[in-house]
C-alpha positions in Angstrom: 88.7 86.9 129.1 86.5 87.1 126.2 84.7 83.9 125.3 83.7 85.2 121.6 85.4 83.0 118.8 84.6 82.8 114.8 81.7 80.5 113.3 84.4 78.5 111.7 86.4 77.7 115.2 82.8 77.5 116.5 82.3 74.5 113.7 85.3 73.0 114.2 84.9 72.4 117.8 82.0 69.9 116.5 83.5 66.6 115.3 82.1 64.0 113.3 79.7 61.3 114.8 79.4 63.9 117.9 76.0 64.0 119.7 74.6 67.3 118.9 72.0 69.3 120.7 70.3 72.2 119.5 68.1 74.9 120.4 64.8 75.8 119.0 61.3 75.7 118.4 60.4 74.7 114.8 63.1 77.4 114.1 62.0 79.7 116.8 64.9 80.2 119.0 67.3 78.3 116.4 71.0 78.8 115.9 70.4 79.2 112.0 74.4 81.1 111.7 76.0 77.9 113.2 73.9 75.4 110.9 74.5 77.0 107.8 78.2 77.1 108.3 77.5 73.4 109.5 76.2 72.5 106.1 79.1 74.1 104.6 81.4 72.0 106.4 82.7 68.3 106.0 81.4 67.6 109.3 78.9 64.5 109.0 77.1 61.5 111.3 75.9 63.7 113.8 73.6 62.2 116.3 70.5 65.6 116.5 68.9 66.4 120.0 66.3 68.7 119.1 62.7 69.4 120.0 61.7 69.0 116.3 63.3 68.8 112.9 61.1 72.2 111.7 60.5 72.3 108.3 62.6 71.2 105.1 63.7 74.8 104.9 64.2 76.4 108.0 66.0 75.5 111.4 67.8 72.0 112.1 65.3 70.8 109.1 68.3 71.6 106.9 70.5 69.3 108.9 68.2 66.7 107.7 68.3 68.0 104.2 72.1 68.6 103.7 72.5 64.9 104.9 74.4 65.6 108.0 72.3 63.4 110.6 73.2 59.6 110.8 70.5 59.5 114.2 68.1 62.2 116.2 66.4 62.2 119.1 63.6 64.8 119.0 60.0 64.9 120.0 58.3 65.1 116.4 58.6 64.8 112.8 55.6 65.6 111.5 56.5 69.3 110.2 59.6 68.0 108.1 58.4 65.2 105.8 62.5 64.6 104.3 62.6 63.7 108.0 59.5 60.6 107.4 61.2 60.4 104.1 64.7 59.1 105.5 63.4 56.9 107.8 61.3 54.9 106.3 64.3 54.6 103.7 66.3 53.3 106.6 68.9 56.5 106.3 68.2 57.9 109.4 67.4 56.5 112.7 64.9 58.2 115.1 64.3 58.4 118.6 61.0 59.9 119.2 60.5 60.9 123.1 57.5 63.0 124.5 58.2 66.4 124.7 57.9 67.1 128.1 60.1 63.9 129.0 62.7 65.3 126.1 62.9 68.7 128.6 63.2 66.9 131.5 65.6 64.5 130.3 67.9 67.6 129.4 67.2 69.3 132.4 68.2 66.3 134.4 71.5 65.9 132.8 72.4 69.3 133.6 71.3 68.8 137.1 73.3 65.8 137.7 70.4 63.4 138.3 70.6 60.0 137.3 67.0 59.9 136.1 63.2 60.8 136.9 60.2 59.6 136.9 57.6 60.3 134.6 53.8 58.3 134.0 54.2 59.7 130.1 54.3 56.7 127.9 53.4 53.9 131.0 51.5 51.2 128.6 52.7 52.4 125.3 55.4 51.8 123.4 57.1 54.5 124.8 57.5 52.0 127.7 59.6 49.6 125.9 62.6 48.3 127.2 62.5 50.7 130.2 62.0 49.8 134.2 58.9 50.6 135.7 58.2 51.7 139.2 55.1 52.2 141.6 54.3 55.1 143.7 51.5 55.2 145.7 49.2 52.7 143.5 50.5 54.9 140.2 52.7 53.9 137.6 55.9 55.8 136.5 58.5 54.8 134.0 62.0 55.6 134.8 63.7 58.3 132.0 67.6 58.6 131.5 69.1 61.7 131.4 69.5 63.6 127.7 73.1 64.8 127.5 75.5 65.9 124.6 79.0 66.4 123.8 78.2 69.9 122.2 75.3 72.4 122.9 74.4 74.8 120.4 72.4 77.3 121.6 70.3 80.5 120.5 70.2 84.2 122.8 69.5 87.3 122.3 72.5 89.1 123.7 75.8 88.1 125.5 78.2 89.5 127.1 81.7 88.6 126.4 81.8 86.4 129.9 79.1 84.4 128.1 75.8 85.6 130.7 73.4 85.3 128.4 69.8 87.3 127.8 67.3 85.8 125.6 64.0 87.2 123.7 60.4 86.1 124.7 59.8 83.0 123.3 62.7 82.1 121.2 64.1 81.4 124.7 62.0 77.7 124.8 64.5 74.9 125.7 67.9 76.8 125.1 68.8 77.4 129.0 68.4 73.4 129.6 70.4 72.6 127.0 72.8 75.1 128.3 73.6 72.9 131.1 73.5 69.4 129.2 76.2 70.3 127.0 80.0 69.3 127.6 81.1 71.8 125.3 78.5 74.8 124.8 78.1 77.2 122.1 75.9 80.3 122.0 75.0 82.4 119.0 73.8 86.0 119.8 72.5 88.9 118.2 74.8 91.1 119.9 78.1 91.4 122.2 78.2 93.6 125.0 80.9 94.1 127.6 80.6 92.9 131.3 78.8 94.9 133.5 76.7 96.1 130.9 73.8 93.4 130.9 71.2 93.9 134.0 72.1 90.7 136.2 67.6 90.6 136.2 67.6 89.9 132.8 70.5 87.4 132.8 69.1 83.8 132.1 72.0 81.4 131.5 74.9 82.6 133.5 78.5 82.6 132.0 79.3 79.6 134.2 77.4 77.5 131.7 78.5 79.2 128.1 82.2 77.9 126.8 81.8 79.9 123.4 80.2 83.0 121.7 80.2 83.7 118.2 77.1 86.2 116.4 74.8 85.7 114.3 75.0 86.9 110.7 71.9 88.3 109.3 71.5 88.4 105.5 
């Protein structure tokens, strides 16, 4: 059965106040389709799981922008000043995590693990509020895994089963979020049938991929 559906059932699978997590690299790799229709929508407090909020203009930066973000958890904000801008107004709360512990923290959700242990952030504030364990003489804080109720996601190509192919770089940490999603959306360049996608090529199997919809260029 073909999991392909239309941006606007895609949007509507995303209610308000949901934690949202999304693909991409300061727009590299970035479901830009899905968050435009987003914007259009009524759709509003969403909770952002991203690596970054890009740049005013580009990626989830226009999240931030259209107002759509009541909270975010993302590794940096330093690219996006409306970002800054909103926090220090109090508009929008943020949870800065490393970026390594960010992947691992969605790679551990989709893995099922409780938690790892990391030394990033032991004796900084990173380490606030959070348990701390010794191994061998070394110091490691304990990380909870990053999960969300929807994962929006970036590929290449698809077919309809949802076994997904991505391009080079723009790959970064869409196949983690893949599996740390309870409801997972991918948006594709292209829809093929099954059988037509070399299984070597084939990142995210369809196991992991609810929805497809494509992206509109232009």
């Amino acid at each position: 059965m073909s999991k392909v559906i239309s941006i606007q059932e895609a949007v509507n699978l995303i209610p308000d106040n949901a934690r949202v997590m999304f693909g991409g690299f300061l727009g590299c790799g970035t479901p830009e389709t899905m968050i435009s229709a987003l914007i259009d929508s009524e759709v509003t407090g969403i909770h952002l799981i991203a690596n970054d909020t890009a740049t005013p203009d580009i990626g989830v930066g226009r999240l931030v922008v259209a107002g759509k973000l009541n909270e975010i958890t993302v590794s940096h904000i330093g690219t996006n000043p409306i970002t800054g801008q909103l926090m220090n107004e109090g508009k929008l709360a943020v949870n800065l995590v490393p970026q390594g512990t960010l992947a691992e923290a969605i790679r551990a959700k989709g893995a099922g693990l409780g938690g790892f242990l990391t030394p990033t952030g032991v004796g900084t504030i990173v380490a606030e509020n959070k348990q701390t364990f010794q191994v061998d003489d070394k110091s490691y804080l304990l990380e909870p895994p990053i999960g969300a109720e929807v994962a929006v996601i970036r590929a290449y190509k698809a077919d309809k089963a949802g076994n997904l192919v991505y391009e080079k770089s723009a790959r970064n940490q869409n196949p983690l979020m893949a599996m740390a999603g309870n409801i997972v959306i991918a948006e594709v360049d292209e829809v093929v049938e099954v059988g037509e996608l070399d299984p070597e090529c084939v990142i995210t199997p369809s196991v992991f991929v609810n929805y497809i919809v494509e992206a509109q260029h232009g």
